[in-house]
C-alpha positions as CSV (number, residue, x, y, z in Angstrom):
1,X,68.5,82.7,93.7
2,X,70.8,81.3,91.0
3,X,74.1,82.3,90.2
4,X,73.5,83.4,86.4
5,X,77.0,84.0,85.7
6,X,77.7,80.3,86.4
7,X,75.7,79.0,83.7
8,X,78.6,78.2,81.1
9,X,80.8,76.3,84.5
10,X,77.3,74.1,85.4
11,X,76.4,73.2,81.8
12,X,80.1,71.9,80.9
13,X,80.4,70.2,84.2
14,X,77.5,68.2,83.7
15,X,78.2,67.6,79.8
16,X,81.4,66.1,81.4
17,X,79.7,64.3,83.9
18,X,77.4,62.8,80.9
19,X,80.7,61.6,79.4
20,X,82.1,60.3,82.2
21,X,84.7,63.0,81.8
22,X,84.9,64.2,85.1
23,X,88.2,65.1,86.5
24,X,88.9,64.4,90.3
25,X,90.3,67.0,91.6
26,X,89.5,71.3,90.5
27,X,91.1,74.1,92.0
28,X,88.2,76.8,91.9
29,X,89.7,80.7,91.2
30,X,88.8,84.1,90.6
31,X,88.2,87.4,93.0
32,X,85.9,87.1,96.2
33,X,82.3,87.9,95.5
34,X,81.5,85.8,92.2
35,X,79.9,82.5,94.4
36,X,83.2,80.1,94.1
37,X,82.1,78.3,97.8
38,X,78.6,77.9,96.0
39,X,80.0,76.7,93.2
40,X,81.9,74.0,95.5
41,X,78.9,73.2,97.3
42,X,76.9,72.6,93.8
43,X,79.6,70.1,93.0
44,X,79.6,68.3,96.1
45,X,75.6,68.3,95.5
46,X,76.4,66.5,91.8
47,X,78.7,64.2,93.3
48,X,76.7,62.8,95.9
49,X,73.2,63.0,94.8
50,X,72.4,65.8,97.2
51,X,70.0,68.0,95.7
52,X,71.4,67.2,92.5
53,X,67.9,68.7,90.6
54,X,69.7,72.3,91.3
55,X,70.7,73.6,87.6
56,X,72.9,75.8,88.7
57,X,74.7,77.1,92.5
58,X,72.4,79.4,94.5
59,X,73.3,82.8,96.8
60,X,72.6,81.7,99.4
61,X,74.6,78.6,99.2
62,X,74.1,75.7,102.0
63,X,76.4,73.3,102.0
64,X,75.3,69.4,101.4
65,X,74.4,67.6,104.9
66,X,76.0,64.7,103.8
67,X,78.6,62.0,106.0
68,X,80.8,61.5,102.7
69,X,81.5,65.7,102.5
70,X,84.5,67.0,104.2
71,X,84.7,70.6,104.0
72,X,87.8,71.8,105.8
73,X,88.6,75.4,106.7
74,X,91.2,77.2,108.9
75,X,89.9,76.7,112.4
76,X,88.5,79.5,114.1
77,X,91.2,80.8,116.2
78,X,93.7,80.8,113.1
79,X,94.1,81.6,109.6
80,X,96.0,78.7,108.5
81,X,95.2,75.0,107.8
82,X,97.4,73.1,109.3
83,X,99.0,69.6,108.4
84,X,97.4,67.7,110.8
85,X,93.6,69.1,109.3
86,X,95.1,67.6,105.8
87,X,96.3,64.2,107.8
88,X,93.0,63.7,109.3
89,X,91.2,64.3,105.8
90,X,93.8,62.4,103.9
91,X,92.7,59.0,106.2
92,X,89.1,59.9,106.2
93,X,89.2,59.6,102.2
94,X,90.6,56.2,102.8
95,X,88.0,54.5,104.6
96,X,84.6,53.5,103.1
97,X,82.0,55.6,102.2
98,X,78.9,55.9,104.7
99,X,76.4,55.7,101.3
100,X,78.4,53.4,99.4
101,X,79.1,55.9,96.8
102,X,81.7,58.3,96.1
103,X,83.5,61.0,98.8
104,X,83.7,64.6,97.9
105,X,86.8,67.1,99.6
106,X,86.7,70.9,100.0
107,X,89.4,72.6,100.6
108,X,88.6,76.7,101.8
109,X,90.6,78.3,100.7
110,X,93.4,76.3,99.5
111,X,95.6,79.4,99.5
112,X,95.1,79.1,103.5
113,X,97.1,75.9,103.4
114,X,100.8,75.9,105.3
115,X,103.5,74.3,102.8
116,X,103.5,71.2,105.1
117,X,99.9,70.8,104.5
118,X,99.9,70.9,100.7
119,X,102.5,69.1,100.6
120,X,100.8,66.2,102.3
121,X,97.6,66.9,100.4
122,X,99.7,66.0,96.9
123,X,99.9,62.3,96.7
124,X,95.9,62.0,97.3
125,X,95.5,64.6,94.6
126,X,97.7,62.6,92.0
127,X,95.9,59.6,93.3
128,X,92.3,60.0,95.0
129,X,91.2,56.8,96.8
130,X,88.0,55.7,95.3
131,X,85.1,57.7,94.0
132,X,86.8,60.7,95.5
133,X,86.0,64.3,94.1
134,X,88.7,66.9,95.6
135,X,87.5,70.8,95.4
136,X,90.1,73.4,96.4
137,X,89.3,77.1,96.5
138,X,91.5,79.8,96.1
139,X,90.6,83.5,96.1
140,X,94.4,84.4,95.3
141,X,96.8,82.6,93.4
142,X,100.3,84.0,94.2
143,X,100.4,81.5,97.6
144,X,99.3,78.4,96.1
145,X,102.3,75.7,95.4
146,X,102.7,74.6,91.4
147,X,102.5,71.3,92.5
148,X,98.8,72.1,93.2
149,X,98.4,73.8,89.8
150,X,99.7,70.4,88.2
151,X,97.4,68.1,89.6
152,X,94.2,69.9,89.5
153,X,92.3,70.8,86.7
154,X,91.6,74.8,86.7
155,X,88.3,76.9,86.8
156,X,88.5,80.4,86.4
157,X,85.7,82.1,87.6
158,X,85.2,86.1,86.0
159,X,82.8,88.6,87.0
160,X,79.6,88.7,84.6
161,X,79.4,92.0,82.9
162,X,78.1,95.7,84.2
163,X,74.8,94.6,82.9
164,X,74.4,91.4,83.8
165,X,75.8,92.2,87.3
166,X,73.3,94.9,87.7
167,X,70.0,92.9,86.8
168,X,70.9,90.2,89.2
169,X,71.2,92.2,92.1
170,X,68.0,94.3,91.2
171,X,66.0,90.6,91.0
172,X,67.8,90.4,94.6
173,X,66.6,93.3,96.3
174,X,64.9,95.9,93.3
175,X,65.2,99.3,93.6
176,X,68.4,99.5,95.3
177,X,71.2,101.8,94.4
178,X,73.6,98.8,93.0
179,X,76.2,100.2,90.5
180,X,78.4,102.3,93.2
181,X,78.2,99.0,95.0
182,X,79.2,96.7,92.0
183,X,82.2,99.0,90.7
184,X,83.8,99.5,94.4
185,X,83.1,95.4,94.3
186,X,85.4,94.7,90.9
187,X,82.0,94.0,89.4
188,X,81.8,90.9,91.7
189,X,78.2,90.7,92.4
190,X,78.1,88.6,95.8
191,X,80.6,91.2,96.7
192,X,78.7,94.4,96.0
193,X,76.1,93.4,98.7
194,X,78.7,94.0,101.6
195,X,79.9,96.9,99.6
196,X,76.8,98.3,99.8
197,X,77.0,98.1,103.5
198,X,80.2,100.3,103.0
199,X,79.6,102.8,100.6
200,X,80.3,105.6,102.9
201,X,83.7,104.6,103.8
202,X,84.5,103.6,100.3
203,X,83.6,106.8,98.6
204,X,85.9,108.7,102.1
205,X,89.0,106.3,100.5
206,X,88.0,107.1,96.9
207,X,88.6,110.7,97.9
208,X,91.6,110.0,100.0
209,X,93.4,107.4,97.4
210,X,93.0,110.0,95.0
211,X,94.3,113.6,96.7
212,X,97.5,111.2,97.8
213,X,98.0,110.3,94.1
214,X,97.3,113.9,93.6
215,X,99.7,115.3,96.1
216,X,96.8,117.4,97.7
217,X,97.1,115.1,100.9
218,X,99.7,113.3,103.5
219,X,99.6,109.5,102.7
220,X,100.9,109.5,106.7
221,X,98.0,111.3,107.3
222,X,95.4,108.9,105.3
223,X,97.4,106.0,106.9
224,X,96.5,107.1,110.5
225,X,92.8,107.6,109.1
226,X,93.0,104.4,107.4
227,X,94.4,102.3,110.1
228,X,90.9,102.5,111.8
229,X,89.2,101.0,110.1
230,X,89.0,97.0,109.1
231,X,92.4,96.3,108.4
232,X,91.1,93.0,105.8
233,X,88.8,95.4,104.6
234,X,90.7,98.1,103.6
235,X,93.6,95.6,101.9
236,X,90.7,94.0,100.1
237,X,89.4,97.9,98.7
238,X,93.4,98.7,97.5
239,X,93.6,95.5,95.6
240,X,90.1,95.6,94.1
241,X,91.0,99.2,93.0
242,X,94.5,98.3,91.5
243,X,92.9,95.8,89.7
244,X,90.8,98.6,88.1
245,X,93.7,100.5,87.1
246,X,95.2,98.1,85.9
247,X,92.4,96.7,83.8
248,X,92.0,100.7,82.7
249,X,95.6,100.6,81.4
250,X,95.8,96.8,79.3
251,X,92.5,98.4,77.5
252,X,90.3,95.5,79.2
253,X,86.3,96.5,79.4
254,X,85.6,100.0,80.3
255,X,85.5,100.4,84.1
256,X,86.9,104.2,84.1
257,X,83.6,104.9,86.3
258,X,85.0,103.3,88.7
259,X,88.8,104.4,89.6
260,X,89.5,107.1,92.1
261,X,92.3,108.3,90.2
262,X,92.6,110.8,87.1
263,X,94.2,109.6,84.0
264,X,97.4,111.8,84.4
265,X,98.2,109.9,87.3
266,X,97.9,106.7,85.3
267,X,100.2,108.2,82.9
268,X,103.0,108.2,85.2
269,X,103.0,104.9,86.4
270,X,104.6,101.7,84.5
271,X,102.3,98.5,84.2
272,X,105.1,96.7,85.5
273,X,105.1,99.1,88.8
274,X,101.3,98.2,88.8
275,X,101.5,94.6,89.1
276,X,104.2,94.6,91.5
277,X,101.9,97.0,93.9
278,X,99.4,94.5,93.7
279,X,101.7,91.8,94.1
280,X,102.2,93.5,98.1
281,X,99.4,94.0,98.6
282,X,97.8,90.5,98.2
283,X,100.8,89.3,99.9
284,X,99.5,91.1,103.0
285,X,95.9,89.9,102.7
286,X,97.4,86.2,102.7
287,X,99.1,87.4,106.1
288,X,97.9,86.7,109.1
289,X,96.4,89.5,111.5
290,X,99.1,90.4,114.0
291,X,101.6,89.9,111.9
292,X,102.5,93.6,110.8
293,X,102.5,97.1,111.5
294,X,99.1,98.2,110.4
295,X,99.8,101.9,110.2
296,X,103.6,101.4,109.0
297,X,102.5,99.1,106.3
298,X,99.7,101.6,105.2
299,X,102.2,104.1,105.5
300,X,104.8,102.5,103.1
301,X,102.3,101.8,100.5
302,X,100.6,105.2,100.5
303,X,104.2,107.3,100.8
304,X,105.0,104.4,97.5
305,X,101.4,105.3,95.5
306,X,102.0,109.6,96.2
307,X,105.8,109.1,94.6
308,X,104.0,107.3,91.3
309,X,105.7,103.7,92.3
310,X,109.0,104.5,91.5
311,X,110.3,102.2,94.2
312,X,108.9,99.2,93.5
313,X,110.7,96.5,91.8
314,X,109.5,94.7,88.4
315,X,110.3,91.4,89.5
316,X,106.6,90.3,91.6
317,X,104.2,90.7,88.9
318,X,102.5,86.9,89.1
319,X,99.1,88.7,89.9
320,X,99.0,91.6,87.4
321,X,100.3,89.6,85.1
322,X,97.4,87.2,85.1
323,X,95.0,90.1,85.2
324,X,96.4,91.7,81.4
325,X,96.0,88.4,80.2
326,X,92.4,88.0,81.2
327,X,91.6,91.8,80.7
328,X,93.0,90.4,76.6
């Protein structure tokens, strides 16, 4: 099933391509759920003339079974990719291709990379060897090295409207109670079909997240409740609802429906405050599991949201910051 939303990203890619305008090397970005891995995979398809008669990327993506596509990933008994993964790739690119045609790279998610690695990655972004095509993912921003920024051209990827959202998840599966599903997603469509999944537990932390801003409940309390469940998931439902208040408060597209928290709570927290809570919090998703207290940290950030923010610093706003501009 095609990804409508991506319709503006395929049709100037291939205009590009037409023109010979291609650049070598994209650094894919926007929030989980909006097909960016597809979107790598239709590229890869372009480049090598793997079911390049595709007009746009598809849900559910498959990736080209091609030799000259390297798609590397943290292996499965981490979350990082290491420098060696990079190393290996680095000298694949420099040998010949097995078709005789160009080489296409995938890095996901390039936010996944240690320092080392994208570090060693940089000279053969600057300077791809051959027909080479270098994709690199990222999901978050705030981990990601400038020197990647400066070397890769940049595709934002931004949820499709309410609307649009809506009707192409009811040609997916019609019928279906989608628009709980799409708001407690950030209006990410791919996203709202596991939210679906998790509706009950989301609207139990709607409730929650909102008596704690409220003062009616312990955040100690919701943190021992909360540190039960998915610990990826429930960092991934804070964000996604940040995001929302803060869209709510720079005036973006109305989304009100969709915030567990009354306005008068809003009134008493600075933007500023905002973007430095979502600044945490994404820096624990790009953590490692193991790596922190689960109930402590939910702790700290729940006992921080029920006092209105007033302890968090101005200074990490990278995230939020990006988000008023887009919500402009």
């Amino acid at each position: 099933m095609e990804l409508l939303w991506h319709k503006p990203f395929a049709q100037s890619w291939l205009d590009r391509r037409q023109h010979g305008r291609l650049p070598h090397a994209v650094l894919l970005i926007g929030p989980k759920g909006l097909g960016k891995r597809a979107a790598a995979a239709w590229i890869a398809a372009q480049q090598l003339q793997a079911d390049a008669h595709q007009a746009l990327p598809h849900y559910p993506f498959e990736r080209p079974a091609h030799a000259d596509l390297h798609w590397i990933e943290p292996p499965e008994d981490k979350q990082a990719i290491g420098i060696d993964q990079i190393r290996e790739l680095v000298a694949d690119l420099s040998l010949t291709s097995f078709h005789g045609g160009g080489k296409v790279a995938v890095i996901d998610p390039a936010n996944a990379m240690t320092i080392s690695a994208a570090n060693s990655l940089l000279k053969t972004l600057e300077e791809p060897p051959g027909d080479t095509t270098l994709i690199l993912i990222a999901d978050r921003t705030g981990r990601l090295p400038a020197t990647l920024f400066s070397r890769c051209q940049r595709i934002d990827f931004a949820p499709p409207s309410e609307a649009d959202g809506l009707a192409w998840l009811d040609r997916l599966q019609p019928g279906a109670s989608w628009l709980e599903a799409l708001r407690v997603a950030g209006f990410a469509p791919l996203a709202a079909i596991a939210a679906a999944e998790e509706l009950d537990t989301s609207d139990a932390m709607s409730r929650e997240f909102a008596a704690v801003a409220g003062g009616k409940s312990s955040p100690v309390a919701v943190a021992g409740k909360w540190s039960q469940i998915d610990g990826p998931f429930v960092l991934d439902w804070l964000a996604r609802q940040v995001r929302l208040v803060i869209l709510s408060a720079a005036g973006g597209r109305s989304r009100a429906a969709g915030i567990a928290i009354d306005d008068s709570v809003l009134e008493r927290m600075d933007r500023r405050n905002l973007f430095c809570y979502l600044d945490r919090i994404n820096r624990l998703r790009g953590q490692p599991g193991g790596s922190y207290n689960v109930q402590l940290t939910l702790e700290g950030l729940l006992i921080d949201w029920a006092e209105g923010l007033r302890n968090c610093g101005p200074d990490e706003i990278t995230d939020g910051m990006q988000l008023l501009r887009a919500a402009r």
